[in-house]
KEKOL-355590 format. One record per residue: residue in three letters; x, z, y of N, C-alpha, C in turn. Coordinates in steps of 0.05 Angstrom, whole numbers, plus 5000, padded with zeros to 4 digits. Each point is the difference from the previous one (the first is absolute). Layout:
+---------+-------+------+--------+--------+------+---------+-------+------+--------+
! residuo ! neast !  nup ! nnorth ! caeast ! caup ! canorth ! ceast !  cup ! cnorth !
+---------+-------+------+--------+--------+------+---------+-------+------+--------+
!     ALA !     X !    Z !      Y !      X !    Z !       Y !     X !    Z !      Y !
...
+---------+-------+------+--------+--------+------+---------+-------+------+--------+
REM end
This chain:
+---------+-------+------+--------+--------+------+---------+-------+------+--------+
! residuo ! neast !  nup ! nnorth ! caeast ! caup ! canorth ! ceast !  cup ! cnorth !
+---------+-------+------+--------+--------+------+---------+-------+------+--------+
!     UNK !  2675 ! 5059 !   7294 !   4979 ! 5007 !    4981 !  4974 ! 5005 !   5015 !
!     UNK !  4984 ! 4992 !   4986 !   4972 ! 5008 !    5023 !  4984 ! 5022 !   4981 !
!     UNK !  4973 ! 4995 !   5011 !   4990 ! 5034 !    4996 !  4991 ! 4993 !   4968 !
!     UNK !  4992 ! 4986 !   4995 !   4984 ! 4994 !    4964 !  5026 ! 4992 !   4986 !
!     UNK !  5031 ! 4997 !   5010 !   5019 ! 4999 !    4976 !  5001 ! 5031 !   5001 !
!     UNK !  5012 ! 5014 !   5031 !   5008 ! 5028 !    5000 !  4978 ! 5014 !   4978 !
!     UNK !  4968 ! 5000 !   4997 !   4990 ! 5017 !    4987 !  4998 ! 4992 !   4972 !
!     UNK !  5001 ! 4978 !   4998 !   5016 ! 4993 !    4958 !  5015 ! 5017 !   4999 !
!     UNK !  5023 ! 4994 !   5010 !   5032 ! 5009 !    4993 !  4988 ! 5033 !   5001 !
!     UNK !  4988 ! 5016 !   5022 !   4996 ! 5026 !    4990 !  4984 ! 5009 !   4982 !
!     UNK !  4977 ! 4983 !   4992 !   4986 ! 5009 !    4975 !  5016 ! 4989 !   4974 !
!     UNK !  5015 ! 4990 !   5001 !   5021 ! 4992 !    4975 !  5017 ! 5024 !   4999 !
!     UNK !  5013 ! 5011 !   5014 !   5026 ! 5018 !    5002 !  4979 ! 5016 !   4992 !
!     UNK !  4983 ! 5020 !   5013 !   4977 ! 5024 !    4992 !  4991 ! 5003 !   4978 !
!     UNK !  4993 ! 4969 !   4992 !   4981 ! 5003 !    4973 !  4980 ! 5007 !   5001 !
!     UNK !  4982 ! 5009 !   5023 !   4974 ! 5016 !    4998 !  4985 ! 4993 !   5022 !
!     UNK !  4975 ! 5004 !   4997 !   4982 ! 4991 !    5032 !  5007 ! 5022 !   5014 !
!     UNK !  4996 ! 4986 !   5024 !   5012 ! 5014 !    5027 !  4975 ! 4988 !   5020 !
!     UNK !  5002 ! 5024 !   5021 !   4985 ! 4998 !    5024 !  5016 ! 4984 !   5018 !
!     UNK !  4988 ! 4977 !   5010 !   5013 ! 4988 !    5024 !  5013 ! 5017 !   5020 !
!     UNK !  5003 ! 5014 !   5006 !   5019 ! 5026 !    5021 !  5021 ! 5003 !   4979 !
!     UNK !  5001 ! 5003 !   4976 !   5019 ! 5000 !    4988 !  5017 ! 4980 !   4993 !
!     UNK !  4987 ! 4979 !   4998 !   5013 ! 4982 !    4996 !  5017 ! 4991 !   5029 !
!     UNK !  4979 ! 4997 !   5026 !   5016 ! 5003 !    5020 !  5025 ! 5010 !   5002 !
!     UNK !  4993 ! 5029 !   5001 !   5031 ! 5018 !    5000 !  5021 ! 4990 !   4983 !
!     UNK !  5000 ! 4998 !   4974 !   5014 ! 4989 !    4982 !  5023 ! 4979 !   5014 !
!     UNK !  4978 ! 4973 !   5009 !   5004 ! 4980 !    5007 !  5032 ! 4995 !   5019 !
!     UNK !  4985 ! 5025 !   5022 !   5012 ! 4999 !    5029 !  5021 ! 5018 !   4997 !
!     UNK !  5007 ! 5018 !   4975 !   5024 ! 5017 !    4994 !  5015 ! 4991 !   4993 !
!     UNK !  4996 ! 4977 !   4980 !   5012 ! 4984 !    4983 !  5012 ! 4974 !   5016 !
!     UNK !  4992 ! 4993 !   5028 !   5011 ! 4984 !    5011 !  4977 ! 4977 !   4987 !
!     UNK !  4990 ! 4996 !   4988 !   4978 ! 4978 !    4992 !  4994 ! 4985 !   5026 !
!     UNK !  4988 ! 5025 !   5017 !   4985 ! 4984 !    5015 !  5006 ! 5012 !   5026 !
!     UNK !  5012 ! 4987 !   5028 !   5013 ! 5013 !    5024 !  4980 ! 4998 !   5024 !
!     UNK !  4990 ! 5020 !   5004 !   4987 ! 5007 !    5027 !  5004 ! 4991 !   5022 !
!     UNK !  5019 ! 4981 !   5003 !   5024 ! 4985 !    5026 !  4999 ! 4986 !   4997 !
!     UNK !  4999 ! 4992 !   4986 !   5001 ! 4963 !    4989 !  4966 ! 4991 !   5000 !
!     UNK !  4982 ! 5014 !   4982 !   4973 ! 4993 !    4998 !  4971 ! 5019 !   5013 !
!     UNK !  4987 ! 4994 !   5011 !   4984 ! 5008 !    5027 !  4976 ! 5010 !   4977 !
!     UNK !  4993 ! 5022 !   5006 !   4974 ! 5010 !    4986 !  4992 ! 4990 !   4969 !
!     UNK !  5034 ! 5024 !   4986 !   4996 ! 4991 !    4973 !  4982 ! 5015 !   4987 !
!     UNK !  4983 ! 5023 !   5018 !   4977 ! 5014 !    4976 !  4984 ! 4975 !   4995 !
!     UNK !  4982 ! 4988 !   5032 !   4973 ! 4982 !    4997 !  5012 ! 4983 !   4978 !
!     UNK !  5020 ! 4981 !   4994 !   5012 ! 4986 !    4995 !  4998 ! 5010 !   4964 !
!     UNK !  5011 ! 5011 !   4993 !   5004 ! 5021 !    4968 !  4979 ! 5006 !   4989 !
!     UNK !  4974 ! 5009 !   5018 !   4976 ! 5004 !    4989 !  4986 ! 4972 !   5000 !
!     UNK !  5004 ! 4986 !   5023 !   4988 ! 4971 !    4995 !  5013 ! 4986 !   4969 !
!     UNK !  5022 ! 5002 !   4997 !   5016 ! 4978 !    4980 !  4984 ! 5024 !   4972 !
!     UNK !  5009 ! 5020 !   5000 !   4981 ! 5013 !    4973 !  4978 ! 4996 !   4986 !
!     UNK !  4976 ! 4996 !   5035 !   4979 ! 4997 !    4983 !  4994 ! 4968 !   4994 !
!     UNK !  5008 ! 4985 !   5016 !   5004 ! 4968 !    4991 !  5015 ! 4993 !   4969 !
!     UNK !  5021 ! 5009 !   5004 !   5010 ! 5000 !    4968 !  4978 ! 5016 !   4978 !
!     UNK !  4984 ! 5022 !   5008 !   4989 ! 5009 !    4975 !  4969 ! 4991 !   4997 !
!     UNK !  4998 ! 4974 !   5014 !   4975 ! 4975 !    4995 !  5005 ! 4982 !   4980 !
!     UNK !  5036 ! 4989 !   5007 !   4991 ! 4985 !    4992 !  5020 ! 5002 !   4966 !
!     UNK !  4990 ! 4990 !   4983 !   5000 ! 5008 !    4969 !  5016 ! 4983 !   4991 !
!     UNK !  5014 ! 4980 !   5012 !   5032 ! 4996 !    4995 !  5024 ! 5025 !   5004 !
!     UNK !  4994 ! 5015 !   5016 !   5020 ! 5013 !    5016 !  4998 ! 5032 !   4979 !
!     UNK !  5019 ! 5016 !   4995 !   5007 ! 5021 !    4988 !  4990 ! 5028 !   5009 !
!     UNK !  4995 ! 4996 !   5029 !   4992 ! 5032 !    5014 !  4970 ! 4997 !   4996 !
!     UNK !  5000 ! 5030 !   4991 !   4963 ! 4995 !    4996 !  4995 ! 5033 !   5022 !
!     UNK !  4981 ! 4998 !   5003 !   4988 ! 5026 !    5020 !  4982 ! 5021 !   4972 !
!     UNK !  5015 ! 5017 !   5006 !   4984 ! 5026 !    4973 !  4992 ! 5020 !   5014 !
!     UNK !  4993 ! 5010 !   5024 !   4991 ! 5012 !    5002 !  5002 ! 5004 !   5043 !
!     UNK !  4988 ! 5013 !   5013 !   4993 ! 4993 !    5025 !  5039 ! 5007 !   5016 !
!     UNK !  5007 ! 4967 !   5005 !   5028 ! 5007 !    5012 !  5014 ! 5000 !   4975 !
!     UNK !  5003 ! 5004 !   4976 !   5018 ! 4993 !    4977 !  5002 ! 4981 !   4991 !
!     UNK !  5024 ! 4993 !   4993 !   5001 ! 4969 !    4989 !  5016 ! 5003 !   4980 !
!     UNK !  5005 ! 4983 !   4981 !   5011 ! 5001 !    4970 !  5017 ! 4971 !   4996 !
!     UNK !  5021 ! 5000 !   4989 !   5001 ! 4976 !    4977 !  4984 ! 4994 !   4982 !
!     UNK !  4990 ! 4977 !   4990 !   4981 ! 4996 !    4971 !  5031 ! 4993 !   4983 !
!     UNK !  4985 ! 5009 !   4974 !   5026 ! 5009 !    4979 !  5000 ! 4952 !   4999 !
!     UNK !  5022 ! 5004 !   4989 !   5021 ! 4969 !    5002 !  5002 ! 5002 !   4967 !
+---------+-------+------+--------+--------+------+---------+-------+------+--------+
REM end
């Protein structure tokens, strides 16, 4: 799983915007996403966040500085 499926899958389970550190933690508790396997998954998590919340195909939107949301489906 990489870092923009791991942070769907935790804003789906949550239901609610979350701060990227949270979603992080989430991620890496949950086994989402392994520290051993993939090399500097913060830069990586915050890069894939704010790229997904440009572009207006994609579901994650940014609401507030470091929060990100599902748009309702």
């Amino acid at each position: 799983m990489d870092e923009l499926d791991a942070a769907v899958k935790v804003l789906e389970e949550q239901g609610k915007p979350l701060h990227w550190t949270v979603i992080q933690d989430i991620a890496l508790q949950r086994g989402y996403l392994d520290p051993f396997t993939r090399k500097d998954i913060r830069r990586r998590l915050i890069a894939a966040l704010a790229d997904a919340a440009k572009r207006p195909d994609h579901p994650i939107r940014k609401v507030g500085k470091g929060v990100y949301a599902l748009t309702e489906r």
